[in-house]
C-alpha positions, 0 to 999 in steps of 0.5 A: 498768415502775415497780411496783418502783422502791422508795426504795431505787432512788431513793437508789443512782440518787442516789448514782451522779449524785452520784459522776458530777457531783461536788458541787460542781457540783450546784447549778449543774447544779439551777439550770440545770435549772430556768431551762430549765423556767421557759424551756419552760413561758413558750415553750409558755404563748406558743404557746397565746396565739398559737394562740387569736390565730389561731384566732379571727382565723380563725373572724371571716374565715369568719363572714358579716357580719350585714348581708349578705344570706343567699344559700345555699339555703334551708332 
């Protein structure tokens, strides 16, 4: 799908979103775009701290005490 987008593409694709948007609003539509990004990557950084949280509590609460006795079957 992308073996034939050229530099050439890139600058018309450039141009249109110039002529759509305007100017001056580019920056603001820029700096929009990366407070978005710096918001998604800190909401997803979040998700992955809670996951670990849970998935360790989860792995101590199906452990066995050290102390209790073994009482399966023996090997």
């Amino acid at each position: 799908m992308w073996q034939g987008f050229t530099g050439w593409h890139a600058l018309i694709i450039l141009v249109v979103i110039l002529l759509l948007f305007g100017a001056p609003k580019l920056p603001a539509l820029a700096r929009s775009l990366g407070q978005s990004m710096k918001i998604l990557k800190s909401e997803v950084r979040s998700d992955k701290g809670d996951d670990s949280a849970t998935t360790t509590e989860a792995d101590a609460a199906v452990q066995p005490k050290s102390d209790e006795p073994n009482r399966g079957t023996s090997a």
